[in-house]
C-alpha positions in Angstrom: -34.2 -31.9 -26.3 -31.9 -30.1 -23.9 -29.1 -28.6 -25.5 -25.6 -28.2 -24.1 -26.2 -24.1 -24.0 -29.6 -24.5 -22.0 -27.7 -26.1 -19.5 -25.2 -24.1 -19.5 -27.5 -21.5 -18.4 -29.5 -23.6 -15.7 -26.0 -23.8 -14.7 -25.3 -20.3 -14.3 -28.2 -19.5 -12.2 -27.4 -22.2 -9.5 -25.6 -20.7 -6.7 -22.2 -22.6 -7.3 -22.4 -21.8 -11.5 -23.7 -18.5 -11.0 -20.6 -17.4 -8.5 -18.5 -18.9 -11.2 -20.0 -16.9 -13.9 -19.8 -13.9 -11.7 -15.9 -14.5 -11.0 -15.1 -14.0 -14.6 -17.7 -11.3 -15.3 -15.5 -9.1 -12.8 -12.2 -10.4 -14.1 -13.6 -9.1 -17.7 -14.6 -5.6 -16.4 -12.1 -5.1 -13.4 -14.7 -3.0 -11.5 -18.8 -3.5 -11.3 -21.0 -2.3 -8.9 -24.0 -4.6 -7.0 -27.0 -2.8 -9.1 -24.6 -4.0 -12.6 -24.5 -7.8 -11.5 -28.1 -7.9 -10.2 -29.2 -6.9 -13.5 -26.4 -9.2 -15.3 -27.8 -12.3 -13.6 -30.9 -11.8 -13.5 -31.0 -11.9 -9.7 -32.0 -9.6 -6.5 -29.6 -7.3 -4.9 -29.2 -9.4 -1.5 -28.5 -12.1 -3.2 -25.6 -10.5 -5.5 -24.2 -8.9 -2.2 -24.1 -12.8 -0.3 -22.7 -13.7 -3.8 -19.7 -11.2 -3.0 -19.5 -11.9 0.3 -18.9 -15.9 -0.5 -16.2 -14.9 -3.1 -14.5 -12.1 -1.1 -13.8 -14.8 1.7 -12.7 -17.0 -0.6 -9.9 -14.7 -2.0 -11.4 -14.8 -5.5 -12.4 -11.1 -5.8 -12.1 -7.8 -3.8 -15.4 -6.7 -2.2 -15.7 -3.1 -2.0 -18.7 -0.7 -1.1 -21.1 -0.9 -3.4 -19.6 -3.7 -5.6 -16.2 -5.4 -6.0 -13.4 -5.3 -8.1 -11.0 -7.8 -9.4 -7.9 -8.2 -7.7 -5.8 -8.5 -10.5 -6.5 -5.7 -12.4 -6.3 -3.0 -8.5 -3.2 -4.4 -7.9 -1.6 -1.1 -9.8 -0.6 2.2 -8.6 -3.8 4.5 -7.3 -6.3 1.7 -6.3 -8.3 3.2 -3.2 -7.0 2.5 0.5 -9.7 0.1 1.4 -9.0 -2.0 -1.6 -4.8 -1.7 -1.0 -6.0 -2.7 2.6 -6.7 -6.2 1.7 -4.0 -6.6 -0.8 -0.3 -8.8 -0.1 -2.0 -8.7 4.2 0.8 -11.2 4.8 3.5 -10.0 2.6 3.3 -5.9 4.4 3.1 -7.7 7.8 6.3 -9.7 7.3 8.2 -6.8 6.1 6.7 -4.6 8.8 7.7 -6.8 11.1 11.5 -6.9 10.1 11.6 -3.0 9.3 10.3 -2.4 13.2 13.7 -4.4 14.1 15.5 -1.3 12.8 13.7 1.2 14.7 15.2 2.0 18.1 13.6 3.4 20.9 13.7 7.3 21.6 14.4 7.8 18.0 12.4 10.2 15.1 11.0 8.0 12.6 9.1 9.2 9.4 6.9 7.3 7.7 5.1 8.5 4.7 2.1 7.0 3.3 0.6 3.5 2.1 -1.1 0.5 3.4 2.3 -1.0 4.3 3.1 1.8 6.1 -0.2 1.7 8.3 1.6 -2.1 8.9 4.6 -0.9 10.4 2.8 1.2 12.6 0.6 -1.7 13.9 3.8 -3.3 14.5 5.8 -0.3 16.6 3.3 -1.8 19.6 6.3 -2.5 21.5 8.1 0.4 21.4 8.6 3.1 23.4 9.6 7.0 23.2 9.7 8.1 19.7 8.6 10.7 18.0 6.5 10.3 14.8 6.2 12.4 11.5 3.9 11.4 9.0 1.8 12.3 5.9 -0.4 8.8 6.4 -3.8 10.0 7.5 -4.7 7.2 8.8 -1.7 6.5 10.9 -2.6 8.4 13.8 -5.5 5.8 14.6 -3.6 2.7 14.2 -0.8 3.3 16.0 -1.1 2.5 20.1 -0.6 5.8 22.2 1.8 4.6 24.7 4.2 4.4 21.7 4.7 7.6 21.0 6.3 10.5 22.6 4.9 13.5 19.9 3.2 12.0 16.7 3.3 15.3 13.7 0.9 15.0 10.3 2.6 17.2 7.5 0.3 19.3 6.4 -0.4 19.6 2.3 -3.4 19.0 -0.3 -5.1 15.9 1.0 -5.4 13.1 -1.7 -8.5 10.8 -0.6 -7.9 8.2 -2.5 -4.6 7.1 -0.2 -5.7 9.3 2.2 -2.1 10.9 2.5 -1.6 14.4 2.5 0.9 15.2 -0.7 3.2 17.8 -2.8 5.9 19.4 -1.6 5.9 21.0 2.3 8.1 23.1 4.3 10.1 20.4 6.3 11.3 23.7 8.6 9.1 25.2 11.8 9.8 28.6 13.3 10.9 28.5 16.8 11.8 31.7 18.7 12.2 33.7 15.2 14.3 31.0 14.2 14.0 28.0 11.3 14.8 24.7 12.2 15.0 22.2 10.0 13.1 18.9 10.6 15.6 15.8 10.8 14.7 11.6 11.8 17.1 9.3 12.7 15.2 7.3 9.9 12.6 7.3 7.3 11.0 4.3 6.5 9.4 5.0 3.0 6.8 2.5 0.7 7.0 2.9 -2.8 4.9 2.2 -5.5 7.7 0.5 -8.0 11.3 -0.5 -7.6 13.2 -1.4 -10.9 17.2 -1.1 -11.7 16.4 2.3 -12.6 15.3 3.6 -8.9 11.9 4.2 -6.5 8.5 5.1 -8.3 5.5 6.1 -7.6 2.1 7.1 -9.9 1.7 11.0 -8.5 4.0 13.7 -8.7 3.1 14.7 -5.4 3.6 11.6 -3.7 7.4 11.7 -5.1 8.0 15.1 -3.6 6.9 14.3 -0.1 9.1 10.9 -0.2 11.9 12.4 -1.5 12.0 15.3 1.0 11.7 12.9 3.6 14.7 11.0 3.1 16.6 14.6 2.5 15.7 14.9 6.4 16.7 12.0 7.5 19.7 10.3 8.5 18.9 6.8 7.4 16.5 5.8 4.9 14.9 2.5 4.6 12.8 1.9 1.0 9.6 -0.7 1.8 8.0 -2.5 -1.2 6.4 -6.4 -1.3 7.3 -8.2 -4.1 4.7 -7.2 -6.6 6.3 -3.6 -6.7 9.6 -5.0 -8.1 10.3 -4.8 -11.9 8.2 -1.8 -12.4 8.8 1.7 -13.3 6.0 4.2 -12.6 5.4 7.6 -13.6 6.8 9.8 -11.1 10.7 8.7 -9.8 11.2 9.3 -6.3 15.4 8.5 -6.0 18.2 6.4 -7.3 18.4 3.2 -5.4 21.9 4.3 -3.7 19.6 6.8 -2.0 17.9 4.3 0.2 20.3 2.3 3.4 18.4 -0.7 3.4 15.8 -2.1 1.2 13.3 -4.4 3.0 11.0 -6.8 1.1 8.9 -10.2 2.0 11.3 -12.4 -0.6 15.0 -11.2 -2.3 14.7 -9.5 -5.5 15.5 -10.9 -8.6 19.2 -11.0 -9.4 19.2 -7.6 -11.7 17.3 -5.8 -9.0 19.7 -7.3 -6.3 22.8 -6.7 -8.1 21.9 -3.0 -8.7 20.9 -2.5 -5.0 24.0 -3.7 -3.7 26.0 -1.9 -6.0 24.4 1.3 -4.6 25.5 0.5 -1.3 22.0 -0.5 -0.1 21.3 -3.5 2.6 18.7 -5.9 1.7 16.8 -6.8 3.8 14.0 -9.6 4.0 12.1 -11.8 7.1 
């Protein structure tokens, strides 16, 4: 007699019960690697990796090198770029596309690190003549030539993880004997949380480099999707007031809304 538990496991070793069973095996651990669920179901290592491949299309979990993760529990601060890189795609294009609207041509822009950052860069294609400071490693590759007129990396410990470099840098170069003191026209800067409270982020580092970039710059505009809002992490970066404009896919919440305005700061959304 075949019980409802034997075919429950027939079940999970079809291709369509097995992905199923694999699905919520991830969403239990978060993070497994290829060798982990092989072993777990009892099945080869190409045929886990075609497994992932079928689930990663269909937006059910991350696949990563070497394994996957669960999107829900990377979505937090320090997940690594490649897995940021496929998280909220459409939400960091539509608010890269309305913070390039506020970038003029000719002008110093900063941007500091984060996928949503590499965005906005993807999205400068059209313009012409400005000049570029960044900690964003990866910046310089996505970002067409023609664009820029002189594109600067700050220097700083590298973290590899965001690929950024990080902590606190000189924003002054020595010309002729002389210091001069870095300045933009604007910064745009991503943050890792935004609540009534001000800008986070989850590394002390991070903070310092975002919050000396707005200090040289003459407009600020604060970046963050909509899954940022309503969280505080570890490390503040500034008030809200600090920021000009705040740009996001959808409006925030009325708390979050209320408190930007009353600093002073524009929202702004696609």
């Amino acid at each position: 007699m075949t019980t409802s538990e034997d075919a429950g496991e027939r079940a999970r070793h079809l291709p369509a019960g097995r992905r199923a069973a694999l699905v919520d095996y991830v969403g239990q651990q978060g993070q497994v690697t290829v060798a982990q669920l092989a072993e777990r179901f009892d099945v080869s290592i190409d045929t886990v990796r075609r497994d992932l491949d079928q689930l990663d299309a269909e937006g059910q979990l991350i696949r990563t090198h070497g394994g996957a993760v669960s999107a829900s529990s990377m979505a937090p601060n320090d997940s690594g770029l490649d897995v940021r890189l496929r998280m909220q795609v459409e939400e960091k294009e539509a608010i890269a596309r309305r913070a390039v609207e506020i970038v003029s041509n000719g002008s110093v822009v900063m941007l500091n690190g984060g996928t949503t950052n590499l965005a906005v860069a993807r999205n400068l294609r059209n313009h012409r003549d400005l000049t570029i400071a960044t900690n964003n490693l990866r910046l310089p590759a996505e970002i067409p030539a023609k664009v820029y007129r002189d594109l600067y990396v700050f220097g700083g410990s590298v973290r590899s993880i965001t690929q950024t470099t990080t902590g606190p840098v000189s924003f002054q170069v020595v010309e002729n004997g002389e210091q001069i003191a870095v300045q933009a026209d604007l910064a745009l800067i991503a943050v890792g949380a935004v609540s009534t409270t001000g800008f986070s982020t989850s590394n002390l580092g991070d903070a310092a480099m975002m919050a000396a970039m707005m200090d040289h710059a003459s407009k600020v505009a604060v970046l963050a999707d909509s899954t940022k809002l309503g969280r505080r992490l570890f490390a503040k970066v500034a008030e809200l007031a600090r920021a000009d404009y705040f740009i996001c896919e959808t409006r925030p919440s009325a708390d979050i809304a209320t408190a930007l305005e009353a600093g002073g700061v524009e929202i702004l959304t696609p």
